[in-house]
C-alpha positions in Angstrom: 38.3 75.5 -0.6 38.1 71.6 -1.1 34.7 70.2 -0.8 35.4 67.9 2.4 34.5 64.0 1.3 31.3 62.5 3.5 32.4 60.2 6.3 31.5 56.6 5.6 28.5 55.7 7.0 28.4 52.8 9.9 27.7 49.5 8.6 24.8 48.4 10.2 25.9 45.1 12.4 25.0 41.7 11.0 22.2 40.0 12.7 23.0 37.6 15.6 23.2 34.1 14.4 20.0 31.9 15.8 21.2 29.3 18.6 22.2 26.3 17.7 20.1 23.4 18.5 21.1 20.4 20.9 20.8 18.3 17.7 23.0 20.4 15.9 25.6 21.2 18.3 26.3 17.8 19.1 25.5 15.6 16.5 25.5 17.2 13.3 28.6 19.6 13.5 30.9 17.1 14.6 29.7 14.7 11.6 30.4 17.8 9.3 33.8 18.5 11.1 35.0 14.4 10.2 34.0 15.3 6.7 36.1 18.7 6.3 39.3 16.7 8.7 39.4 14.2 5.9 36.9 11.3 6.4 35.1 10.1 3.3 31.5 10.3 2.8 31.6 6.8 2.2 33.7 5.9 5.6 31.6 8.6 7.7 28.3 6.3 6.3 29.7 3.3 7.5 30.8 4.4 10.8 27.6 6.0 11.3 25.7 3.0 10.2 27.7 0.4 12.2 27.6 2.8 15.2 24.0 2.8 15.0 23.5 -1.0 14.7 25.9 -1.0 17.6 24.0 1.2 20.0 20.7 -1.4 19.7 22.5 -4.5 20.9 20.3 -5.9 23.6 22.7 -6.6 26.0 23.7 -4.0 28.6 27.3 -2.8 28.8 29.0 -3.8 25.8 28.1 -0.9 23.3 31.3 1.1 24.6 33.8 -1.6 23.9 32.1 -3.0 20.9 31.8 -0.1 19.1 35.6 0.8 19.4 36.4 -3.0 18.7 34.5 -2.8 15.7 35.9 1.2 14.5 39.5 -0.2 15.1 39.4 -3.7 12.9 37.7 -1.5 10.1 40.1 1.4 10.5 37.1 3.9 11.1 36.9 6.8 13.1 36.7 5.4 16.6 35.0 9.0 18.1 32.6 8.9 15.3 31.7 5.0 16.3 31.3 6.2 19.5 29.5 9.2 19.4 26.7 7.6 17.4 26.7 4.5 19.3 26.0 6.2 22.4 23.3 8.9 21.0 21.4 5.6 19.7 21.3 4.5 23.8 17.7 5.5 24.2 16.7 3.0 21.1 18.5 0.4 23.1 16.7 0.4 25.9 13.4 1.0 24.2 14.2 -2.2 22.3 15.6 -4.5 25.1 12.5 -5.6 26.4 10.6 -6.5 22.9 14.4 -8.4 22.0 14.4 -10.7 25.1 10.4 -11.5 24.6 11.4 -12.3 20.9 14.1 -14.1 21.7 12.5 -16.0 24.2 9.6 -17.0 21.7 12.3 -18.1 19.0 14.1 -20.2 21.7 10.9 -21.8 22.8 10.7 -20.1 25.9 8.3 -17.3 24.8 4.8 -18.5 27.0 7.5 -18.3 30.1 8.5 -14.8 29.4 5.7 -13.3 28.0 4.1 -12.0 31.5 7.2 -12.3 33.1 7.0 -9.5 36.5 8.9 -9.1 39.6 6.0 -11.2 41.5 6.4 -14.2 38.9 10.5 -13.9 39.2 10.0 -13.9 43.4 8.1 -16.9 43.1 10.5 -18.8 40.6 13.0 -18.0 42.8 11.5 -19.6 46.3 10.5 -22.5 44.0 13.7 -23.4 41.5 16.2 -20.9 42.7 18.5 -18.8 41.1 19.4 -21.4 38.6 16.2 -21.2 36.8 16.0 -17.2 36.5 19.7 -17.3 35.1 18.7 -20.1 32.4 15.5 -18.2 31.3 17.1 -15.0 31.1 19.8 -16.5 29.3 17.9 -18.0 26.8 16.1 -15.2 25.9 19.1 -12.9 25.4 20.5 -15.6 23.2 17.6 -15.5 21.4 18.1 -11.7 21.4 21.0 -11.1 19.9 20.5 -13.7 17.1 17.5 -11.2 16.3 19.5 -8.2 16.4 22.2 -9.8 14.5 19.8 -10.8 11.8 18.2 -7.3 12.0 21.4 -5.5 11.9 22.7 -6.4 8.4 19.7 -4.4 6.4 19.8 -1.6 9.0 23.5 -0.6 8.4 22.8 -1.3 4.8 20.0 1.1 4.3 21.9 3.6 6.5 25.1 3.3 4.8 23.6 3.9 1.1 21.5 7.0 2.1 23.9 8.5 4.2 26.4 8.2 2.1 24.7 10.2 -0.7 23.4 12.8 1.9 27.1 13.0 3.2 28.0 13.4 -0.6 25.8 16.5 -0.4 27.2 18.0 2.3 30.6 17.7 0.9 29.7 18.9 -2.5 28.0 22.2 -0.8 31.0 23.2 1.2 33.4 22.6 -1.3 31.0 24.9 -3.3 31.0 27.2 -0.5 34.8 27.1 0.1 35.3 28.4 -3.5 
């Protein structure tokens, strides 16, 4: 009589996977999907670096159409651009109101706009009128963007060189891993 062969015994399932962070799910993975759909280390730096400096302009409502100007006439990935550029939307308006004070101080205008509240505009209003609020204002986001402008070339510099290595990294692990 054959000796009857032991049933395999059940492989014990895997462990669940821990959940996936916020910052994970929606700003890491899609970095790491442009790198395995083709993008270069070297573009995905640059488009996260320039999307960055992009998302801190002072100036309300342009980031959208800036950043996609800017991905287009450097043939980088516009939903990259984008994606970074709106993540960095918090920075901007942290920044915004120490911009328009500098500004306002390199344009000469900084004693005017230093303590500048909703009483003090009331008052400039009744007194000079809506001219005067629109010429100090403007002013200081003049000065504004020439500081972020300024402020922008080392930024995207210094993000471009280590993200690029990082993203060189990453690459070189998944090929690794793909192998």
């Amino acid at each position: 009589m054959p000796i009857p062969e032991p049933s395999p015994l059940p492989l014990a399932p895997e462990p669940a996977a821990p959940p996936r962070s916020w910052l994970r799910r929606r700003l890491l993975d899609p970095l790491l999907d442009l790198l395995k759909a083709g993008l270069t280390p070297s573009q995905l730096a640059l488009t996260v670096g320039l999307g960055a400096a992009v998302g801190i302009v002072p100036l309300l409502g342009v980031t959208t159409i800036l950043s996609a100007a800017v991905a287009l006439r450097l043939r980088l990935n516009v939903a990259a651009m984008q994606l970074v550029t709106h993540l960095m939307t918090f920075f901007q308006l942290a920044l915004l109101i120490p911009f328009l004070r500098a500004g306002a101080r390199l344009l000469g205008q900084g004693p005017q706009v230093e303590h500048l509240t909703l009483p003090a505009l009331r008052q400039l209003i009744e007194h000079e009128g809506w001219q005067a609020i629109g010429k100090l204002l403007w002013r200081a986001e003049l000065g504004a963007l020439l500081l972020w402008a300024v402020a922008c070339v080392p930024l995207v510099a210094v993000l471009y060189f280590v993200l690029r290595a990082v993203f060189r990294r990453v690459l070189a692990k998944q090929e690794v891993a793909v192998e």
